[in-house]
C-alpha positions, -999 to 999 in steps of 0.1 A, spaced: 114 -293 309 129 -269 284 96 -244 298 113 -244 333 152 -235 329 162 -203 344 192 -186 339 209 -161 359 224 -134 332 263 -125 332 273 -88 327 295 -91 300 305 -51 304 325 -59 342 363 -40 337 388 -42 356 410 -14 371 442 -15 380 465 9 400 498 22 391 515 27 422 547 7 421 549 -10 454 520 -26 442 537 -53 416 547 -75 437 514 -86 455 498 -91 421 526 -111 410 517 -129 440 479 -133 435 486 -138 403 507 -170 406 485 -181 438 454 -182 412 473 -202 387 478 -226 411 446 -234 426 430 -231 398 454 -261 382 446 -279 416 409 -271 419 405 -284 379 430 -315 371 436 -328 411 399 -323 425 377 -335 402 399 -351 384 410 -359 346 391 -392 341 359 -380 363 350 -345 346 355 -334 306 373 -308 302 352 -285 291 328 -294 322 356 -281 347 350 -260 370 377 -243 400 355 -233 431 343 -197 432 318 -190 458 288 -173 450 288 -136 460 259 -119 484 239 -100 458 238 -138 434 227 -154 470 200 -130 474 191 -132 439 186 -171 441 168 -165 475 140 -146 455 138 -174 427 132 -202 450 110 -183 476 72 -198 479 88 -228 463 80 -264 469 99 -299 461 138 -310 474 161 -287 463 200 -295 451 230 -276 445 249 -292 417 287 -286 429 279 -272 460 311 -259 472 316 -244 511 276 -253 516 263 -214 517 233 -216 486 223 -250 502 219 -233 539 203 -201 523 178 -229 506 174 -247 542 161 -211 559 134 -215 529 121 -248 543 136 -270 513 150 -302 521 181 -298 506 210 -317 490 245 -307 475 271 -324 453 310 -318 451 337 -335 444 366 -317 461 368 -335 498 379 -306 517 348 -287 507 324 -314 512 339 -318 547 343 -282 553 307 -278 542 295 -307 568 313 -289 593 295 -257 590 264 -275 590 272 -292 619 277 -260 635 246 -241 628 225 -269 639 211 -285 606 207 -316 607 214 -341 581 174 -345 572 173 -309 563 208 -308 545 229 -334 527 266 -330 515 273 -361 488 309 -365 470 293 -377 438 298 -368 401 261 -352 395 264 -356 360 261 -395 369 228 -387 391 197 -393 380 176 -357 396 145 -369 384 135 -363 427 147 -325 426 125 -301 416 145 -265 429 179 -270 414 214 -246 416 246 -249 394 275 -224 392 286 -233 354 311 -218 333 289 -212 300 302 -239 278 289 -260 299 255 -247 298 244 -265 268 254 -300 278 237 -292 308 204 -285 298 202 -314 276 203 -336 311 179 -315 330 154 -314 301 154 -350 304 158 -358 337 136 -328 357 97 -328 358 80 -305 334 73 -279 373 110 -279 383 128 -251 383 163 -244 376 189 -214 385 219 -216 366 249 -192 380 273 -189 350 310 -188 357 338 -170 364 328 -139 376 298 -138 395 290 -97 383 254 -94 366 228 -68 365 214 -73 401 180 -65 386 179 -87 357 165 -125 359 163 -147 328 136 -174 336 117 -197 319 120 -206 283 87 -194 265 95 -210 226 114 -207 202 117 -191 168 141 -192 132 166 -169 149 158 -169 184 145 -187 217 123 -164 242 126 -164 276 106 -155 306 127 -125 326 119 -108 360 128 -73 370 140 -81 406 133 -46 416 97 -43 407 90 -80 399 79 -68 365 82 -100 341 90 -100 304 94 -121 281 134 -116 266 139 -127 231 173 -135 228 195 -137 197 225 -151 193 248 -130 171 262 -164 149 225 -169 140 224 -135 123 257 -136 110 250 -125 75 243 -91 63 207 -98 53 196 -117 83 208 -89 107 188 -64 87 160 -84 93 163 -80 127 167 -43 129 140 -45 107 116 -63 130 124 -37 159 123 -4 140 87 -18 132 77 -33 165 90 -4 188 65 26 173 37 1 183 11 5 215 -19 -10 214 -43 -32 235 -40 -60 215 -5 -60 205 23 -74 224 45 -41 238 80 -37 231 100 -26 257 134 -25 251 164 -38 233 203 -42 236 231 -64 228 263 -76 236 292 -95 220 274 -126 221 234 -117 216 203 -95 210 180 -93 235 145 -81 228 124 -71 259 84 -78 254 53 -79 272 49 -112 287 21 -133 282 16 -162 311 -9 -184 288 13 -188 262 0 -189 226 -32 -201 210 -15 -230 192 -6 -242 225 -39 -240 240 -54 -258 207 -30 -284 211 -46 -292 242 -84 -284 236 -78 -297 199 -113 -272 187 -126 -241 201 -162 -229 207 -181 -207 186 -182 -180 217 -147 -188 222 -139 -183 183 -156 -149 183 -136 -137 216 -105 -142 201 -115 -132 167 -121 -101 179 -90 -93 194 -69 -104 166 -91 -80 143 -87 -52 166 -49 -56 165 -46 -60 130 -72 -29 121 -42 -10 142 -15 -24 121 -31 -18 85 -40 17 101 -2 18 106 6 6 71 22 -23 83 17 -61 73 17 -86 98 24 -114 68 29 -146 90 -8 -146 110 -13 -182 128 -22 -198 163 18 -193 171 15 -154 166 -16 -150 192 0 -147 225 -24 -148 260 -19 -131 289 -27 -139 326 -64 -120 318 -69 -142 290 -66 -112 265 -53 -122 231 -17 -98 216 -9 -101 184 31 -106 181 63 -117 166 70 -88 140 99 -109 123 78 -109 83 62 -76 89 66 -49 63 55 -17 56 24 -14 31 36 -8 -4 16 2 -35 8 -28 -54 32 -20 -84 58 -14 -53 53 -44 -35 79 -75 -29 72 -106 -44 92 -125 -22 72 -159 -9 75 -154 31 51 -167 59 38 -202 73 31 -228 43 -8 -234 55 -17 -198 60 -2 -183 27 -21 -170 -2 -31 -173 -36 -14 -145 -45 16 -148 -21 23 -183 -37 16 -166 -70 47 -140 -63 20 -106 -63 29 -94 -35 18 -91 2 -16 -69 11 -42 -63 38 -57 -86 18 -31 -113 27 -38 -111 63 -76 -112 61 -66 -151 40 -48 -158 67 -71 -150 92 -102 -174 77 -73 -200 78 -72 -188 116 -108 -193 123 -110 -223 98 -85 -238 124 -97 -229 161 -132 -244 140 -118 -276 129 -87 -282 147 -66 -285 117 -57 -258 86 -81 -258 58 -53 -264 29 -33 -289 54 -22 -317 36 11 -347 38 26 -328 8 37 -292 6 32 -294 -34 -2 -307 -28 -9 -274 -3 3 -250 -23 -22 -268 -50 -49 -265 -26 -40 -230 -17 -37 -215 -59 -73 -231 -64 -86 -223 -27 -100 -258 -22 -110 -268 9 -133 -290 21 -166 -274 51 -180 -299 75 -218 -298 78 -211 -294 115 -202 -255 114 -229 -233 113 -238 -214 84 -227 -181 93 -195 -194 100 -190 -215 69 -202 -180 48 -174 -159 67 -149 -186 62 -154 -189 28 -157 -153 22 -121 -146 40 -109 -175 12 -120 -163 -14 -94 -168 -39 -95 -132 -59 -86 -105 -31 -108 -80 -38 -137 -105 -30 -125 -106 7 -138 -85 34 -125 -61 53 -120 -59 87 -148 -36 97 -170 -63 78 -160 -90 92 -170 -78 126 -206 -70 115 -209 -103 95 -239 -126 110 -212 -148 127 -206 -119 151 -237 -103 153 -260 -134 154 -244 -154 179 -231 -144 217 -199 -134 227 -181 -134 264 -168 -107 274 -138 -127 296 -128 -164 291 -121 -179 323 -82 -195 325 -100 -232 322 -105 -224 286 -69 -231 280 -73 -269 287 -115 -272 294 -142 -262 267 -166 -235 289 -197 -242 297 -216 -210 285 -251 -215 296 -258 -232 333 -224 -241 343 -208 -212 339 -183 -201 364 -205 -174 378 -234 -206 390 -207 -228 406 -197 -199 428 -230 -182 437 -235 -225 443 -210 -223 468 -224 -192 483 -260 -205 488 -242 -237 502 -222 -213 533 -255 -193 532 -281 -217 541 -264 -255 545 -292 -269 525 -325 -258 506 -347 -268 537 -332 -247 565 -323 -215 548 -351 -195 559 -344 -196 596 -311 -177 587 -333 -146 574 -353 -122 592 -386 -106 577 -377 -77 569 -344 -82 552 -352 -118 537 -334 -130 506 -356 -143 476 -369 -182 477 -346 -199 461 -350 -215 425 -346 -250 421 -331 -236 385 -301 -213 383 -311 -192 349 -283 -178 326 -264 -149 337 -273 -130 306 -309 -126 309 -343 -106 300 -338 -72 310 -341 -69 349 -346 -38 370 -344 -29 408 -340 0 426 -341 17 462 -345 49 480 -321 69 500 -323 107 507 -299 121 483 -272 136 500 -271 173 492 -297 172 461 -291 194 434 -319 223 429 -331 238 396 -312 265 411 -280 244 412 -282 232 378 -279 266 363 -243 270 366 -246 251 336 -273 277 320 -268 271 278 -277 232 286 -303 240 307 -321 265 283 -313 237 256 -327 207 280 -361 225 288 -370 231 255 -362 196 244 -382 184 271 -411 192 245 -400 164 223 -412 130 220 -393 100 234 -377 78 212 -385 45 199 -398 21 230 -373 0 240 -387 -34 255 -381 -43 294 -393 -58 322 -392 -46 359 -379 -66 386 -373 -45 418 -388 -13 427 -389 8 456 -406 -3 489 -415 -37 471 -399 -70 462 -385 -80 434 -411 -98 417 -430 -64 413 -439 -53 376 -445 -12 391 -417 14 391 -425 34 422 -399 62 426 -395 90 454 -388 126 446 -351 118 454 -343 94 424 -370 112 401 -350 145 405 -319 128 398 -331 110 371 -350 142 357 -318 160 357 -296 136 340 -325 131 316 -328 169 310 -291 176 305 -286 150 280 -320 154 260 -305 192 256 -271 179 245 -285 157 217 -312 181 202 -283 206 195 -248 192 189 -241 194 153 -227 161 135 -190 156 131 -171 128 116 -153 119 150 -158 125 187 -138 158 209 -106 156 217 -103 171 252 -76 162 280 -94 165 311 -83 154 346 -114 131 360 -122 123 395 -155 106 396 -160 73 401 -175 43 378 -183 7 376 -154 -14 363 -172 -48 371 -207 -60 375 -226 -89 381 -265 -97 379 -276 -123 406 -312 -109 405 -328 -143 400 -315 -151 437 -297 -123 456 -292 -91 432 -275 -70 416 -234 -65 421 -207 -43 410 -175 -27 419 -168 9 416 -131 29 401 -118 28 438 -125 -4 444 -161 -1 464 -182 -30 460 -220 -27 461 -245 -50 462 -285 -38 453 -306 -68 468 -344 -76 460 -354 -66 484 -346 -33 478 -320 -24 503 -281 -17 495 -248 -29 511 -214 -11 501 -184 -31 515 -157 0 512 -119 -3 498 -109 -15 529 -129 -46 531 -135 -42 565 -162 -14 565 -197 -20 555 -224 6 543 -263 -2 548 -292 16 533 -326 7 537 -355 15 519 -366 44 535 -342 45 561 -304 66 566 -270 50 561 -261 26 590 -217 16 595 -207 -13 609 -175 -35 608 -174 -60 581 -167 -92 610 -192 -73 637 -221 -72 614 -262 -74 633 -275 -104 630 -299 -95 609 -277 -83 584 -251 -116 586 -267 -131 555 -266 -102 533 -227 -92 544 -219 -127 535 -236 -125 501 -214 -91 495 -185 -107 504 -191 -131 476 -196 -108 453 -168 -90 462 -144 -118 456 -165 -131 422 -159 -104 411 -125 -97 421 -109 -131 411 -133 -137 375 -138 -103 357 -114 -74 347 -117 -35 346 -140 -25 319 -119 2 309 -84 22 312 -102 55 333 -77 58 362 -87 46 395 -97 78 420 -98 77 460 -110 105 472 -122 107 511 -138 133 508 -162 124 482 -199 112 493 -201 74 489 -216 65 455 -248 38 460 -268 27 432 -303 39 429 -315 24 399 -301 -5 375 -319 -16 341 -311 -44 316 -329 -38 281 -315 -67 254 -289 -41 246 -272 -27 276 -276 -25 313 -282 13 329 -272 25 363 -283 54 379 -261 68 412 -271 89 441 -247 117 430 -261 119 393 -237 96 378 -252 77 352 -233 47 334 -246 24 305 -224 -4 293 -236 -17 257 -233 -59 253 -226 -66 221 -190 -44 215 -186 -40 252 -191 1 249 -196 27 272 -213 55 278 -208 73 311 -218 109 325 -211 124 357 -210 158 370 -175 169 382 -170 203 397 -208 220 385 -200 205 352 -213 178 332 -186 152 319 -191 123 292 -164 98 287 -169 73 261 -151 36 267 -144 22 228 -148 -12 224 -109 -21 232 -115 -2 265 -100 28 257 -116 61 272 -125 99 263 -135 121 285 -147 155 278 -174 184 286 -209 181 273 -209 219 264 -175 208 242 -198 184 226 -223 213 215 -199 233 199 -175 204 185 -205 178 179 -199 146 181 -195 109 153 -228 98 147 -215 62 168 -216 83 200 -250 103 196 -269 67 185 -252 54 217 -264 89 235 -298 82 221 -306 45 236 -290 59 267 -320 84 272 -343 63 256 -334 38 286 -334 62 313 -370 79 303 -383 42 298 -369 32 334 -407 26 345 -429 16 315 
């Protein structure tokens, strides 16, 4: 229950002025005795001495408008009976009843209670909706409540919570109002409790404003008391502040007031990995390599930063809502010292320390890679490789890295376990060579988890979340394997159906169609870009690169089970011209040691998502603004436009037809349907492939694919406009070039989705890491081999 308290926070700045007019003495004399006195008859008449603790008492104060609104927002879209605990003159329980809770409040003071029956009575709620009790609540059992209010004063908070972890279900959710003055930052929302650390307990927070959620590590100030332990804190945010990367969890902000630090940080909704191993008790080797590679991308940031992580676990790997791993909690993390410089101070998590940590020599890079086979060891195994009932017996384990490998792991894992163990340091990898160890490059690895993995092992080969809902999509499509057909027409008729649903990651697969380019560039054109023309026709004389194996599964004018590329003039002079342009780019940039650096504003569009259906329907994607476009076997193309109500059609041979979306011909019904599946596959199961920004521009001509390839490598897509994307599988890189303003443009997406965009001339004068020209290099191959 402890997951689902939320607090309201208190603005502990709030001052008071006061006037010094003096006619104005007397009426604050006046208010000032009149407070006294209800306040001694609100606490010792009205509940009572024998009733309430002391420390529980409570006069009544009635919630203000912006707290009202505040609580409105919390408990909107919510479900379940809803109670005010001490409900005073009725108005959060009436605020909950225009919600649709049904509704219940507790006082103990009989003029309120009747005062608030009265008003009740009055605005026409009945007693169903709302219910006024004089009843002690701390003598209620609210197992039945799942919204819950109470206007506290903060002593009472911690008895409080105790009850309601005990007594609320684990989905409840409570709003706690501290007392006396209801001033807080109108914007600020502390909600659900995340965990909890050595010094402090995290929280989830909400921005009101934007409805922007972090998660608020609070400290309280008596937990850092001492000199040291407050360093360590300032520590932990000097470090964890200069940090941005994909991979790491974002700090936000920070501040403090008499009575805690509060740390703002990116918020992760899935919680942590040792929760979600808790559950699934062993990960997958797909699974293993997924998250493995986050965590090494994180950490190759941090040792490029000089800084130790020094307490790596399951706890420390925080999930967010798109199942991408952060590395966090920055609470052991140091700076890199020189080995005769280092600390030899015995820090971290008892099953994930090191030889050489337990031997007092200090922290290294070397430190984290230990802990990281005790990482993999564990999402392996379910349990730490030096785990044992006695911490002397660990440590034992540990100094003489004995551990035990079941016969069950493969042998490329067992090698890169026991390589990340060994017990001299030096013999350890590093991280580059961990991620090009057989484990990785032997074996598959998603590029997205779906949520289920966080309580459900996946199902990587015919269940996989991409069959059950092209399952449900035949299933609206055709009701049943017998009568499908009579839903097609001739000419636009879907591929037979397979009794089999293959593996989304198949054999290389190809189809394309033909549409008259609109406005197709000419030789003449092209030379506004002259030095990479001259360049391009002379390396038109050399040979093509090594053959690259692939098989053809949709060409023009045929269906998809052809094995012939046939290609019109249109998508031979586009693919001529990409070809050209880049052949001349490659035979004359000179070799550097890293790619251009080159800010350059970009307006052309790409494909964030994909998804290959060929073995059924086709071939899907989703453009930067959002376009979805669907390339069927058949060889015609459907765009369904930002708007989701507009749908583009081209046929083979024929011009672009528009039509509403919900108005679509009949004999087009099937193939609108089969894009709108795609289009919300796609939109609900994969994320952006990269961080380019997303462009609308109305003016543009819509993008349609011409061409798409899969070698065992990558998949190649060739658009009517000349833009020309390849997507690499095994490091999820990407190559893409597109012609912006009579200018060539390639922007290369890194393997944590990071893009670089520049010129193609900037590349022939700047040159480019021998990384991006291989890349370059299989990109051509692919594009001259489109037909063999």
């Amino acid at each position: 229950m402890e997951d689902s308290i939320e607090t309201i926070l208190q603005n502990k700045t709030t001052k008071f002025l006061y006037s010094d007019k003096p006619s104005s003495w007397l009426p604050c004399l006046a208010s000032g005795i009149t407070a006294s006195i209800y306040a001694f008859w609100a606490v010792f008449v009205f509940p009572g001495i024998r009733k309430v603790p002391v420390s529980l008492r409570v006069p009544y104060l009635p919630s203000c408008k912006p707290q009202t609104a505040n609580i409105l927002k919390l408990l909107n879209g919510r479900e379940g009976k809803f109670v005010d605990l001490g409900s005073g003159d009725g108005r959060l329980v009436f605020s909950a009843v225009s919600l649709g809770l049904q509704c219940t409040g507790y006082e103990l003071n009989p003029i309120l209670i009747n005062w608030a029956k009265t008003l009740a009575w009055w605005r026409g709620i009945s007693p169903n909706q709302a219910t006024f009790l004089k009843q002690n609540f701390w003598e209620v059992d609210l197992s039945q409540y799942k919204n819950v209010t109470v206007f506290l004063a903060p002593n009472a908070m911690e008895t409080l919570e105790k009850k309601l972890s005990a007594e609320l279900p684990d989905d409840a959710r409570v709003i706690v109002c501290r007392f006396p003055f209801p001033h807080w930052p109108h914007t600020c929302t502390e909600g659900a409790s995340l965990d909890q650390g050595g010094f402090a307990k995290c929280y989830e927070m909400t921005d009101l404003t934007t409805n922007k959620i972090y998660a608020a590590k609070i400290i309280p100030h008596s937990r850092v008391s001492k000199p040291h332990q407050r360093e360590k804190i300032d520590k932990e945010i000097e470090l964890h502040r200069t940090l941005n990367h994909r991979h790491v969890v974002q700090f936000y902000h920070y501040f403090e007031d008499k009575e805690n630090i509060y740390i703002l940080l990116e918020y992760c909704s899935r919680r942590s990995m040792a929760h979600i191993l808790k559950t699934r008790k062993v990960l997958t080797d797909p699974e293993v390599r997924y998250y493995l590679k986050q965590i090494v991308s994180g950490l190759k940031y941090l040792h490029a930063q000089e800084i130790l992580h020094r307490d790596l676990k399951l706890g420390n790997f925080f999930i967010n809502e798109n199942m991408e791993l952060k590395v966090g909690d920055f609470g052991l993390a140091a700076r890199l010292e020189p080995l005769e410089q280092r600390r030899r101070t015995i820090c971290g998590t008892p099953n994930y320390l090191s030889p050489e940590v337990l031997n007092k020599q200090g922290h290294g890079c070397e430190s984290d890679i230990w802990a990281l086979g005790c990482v993999m060891y564990t999402m392996l195994l379910g349990r730490p490789p030096f785990e044992t009932t006695n911490l002397k017996e660990t440590y034992r384990c540990i100094r003489e890295a004995r551990y035990s490998l079941p016969s069950s792991l493969m042998t490329s894992a067992k090698h890169l376990i026991a390589s990340m163990l060994s017990r001299n340091p030096e013999d350890r990898p590093n991280l580059d060579e961990i991620t090009q160890h057989d484990f990785f490059t032997q074996g598959f690895t998603p590029e997205r988890l779906p949520p289920s993995c966080c309580h459900t092992a996946p199902d990587f080969h015919l269940s996989s979340p991409a069959k059950n809902f092209f399952k449900k999509a035949a299933a609206a499509l055709f009701g049943g394997k017998k009568e499908k057909s009579k839903y097609l027409d001739n000419h636009n008729k879907l591929p037979k159906e397979d009794e089999e649903i293959y593996k989304l990651r198949q054999d290389l697969q190809k189809s394309s169609i033909s549409h008259q380019l609109h406005n197709p560039r000419t030789d003449e054109e092209i030379k506004t870009i002259s030095k990479l023309d001259v360049l391009a026709e002379k390396a038109d004389k050399q040979q093509m690169g090594d053959t690259i194996r692939m098989i053809v599964r949709g060409t023009l004018g045929s269906c998809s089970s052809s094995s012939e590329c046939l290609e019109d003039s249109t998508m031979g002079t586009v693919a001529d011209t990409v070809a050209r342009v880049l052949r001349g780019c490659l035979e004359n940039m000179p070799d550097a040691d890293a790619i251009p650096k080159e800010q350059i504003d970009t307006s052309f569009h790409w494909v964030t998502k994909w998804v290959d259906y060929s073995n059924k329907y086709g071939f899907g994607y989703q453009l930067s603004d959002h376009t979805v476009g669907v390339l069927f076997n058949n060889g015609a193309h459907m765009n369904l436009l930002p708007d989701k109500k507009t749908v583009h059609y081209y046929a083979e041979l024929g011009p672009c037809s528009v039509f509403p979306a919900t108005e679509a011909p009949e004999q087009f019904i099937s193939q609108v349907t089969v894009l709108k599946y795609f289009s919300h596959y796609m939109e609900e199961n994969l994320m952006d492939g990269g961080d380019l920004p997303s462009v609308t521009d109305v003016c543009r001509p819509r993008l349609y694919l011409l061409q798409w390839l899969k070698s065992d490598k990558a998949l190649m897509m060739l658009f009517n406009d000349g833009t020309f994307q390849v997507n690499f599988y095994h490091d999820h890189t990407k190559i893409i070039i597109a012609n912006q303003n009579d200018e060539y443009l390639l922007t290369y997406i890194n393997e944590d989705r990071m893009s670089t965009t520049f010129r193609l001339n900037t590349l022939l004068i700047s040159g480019g890491s021998s990384d991006l020209k291989n890349r370059m290099e299989y990109a051509l191959n692919m594009l001259l081999q489109r037909c063999n």
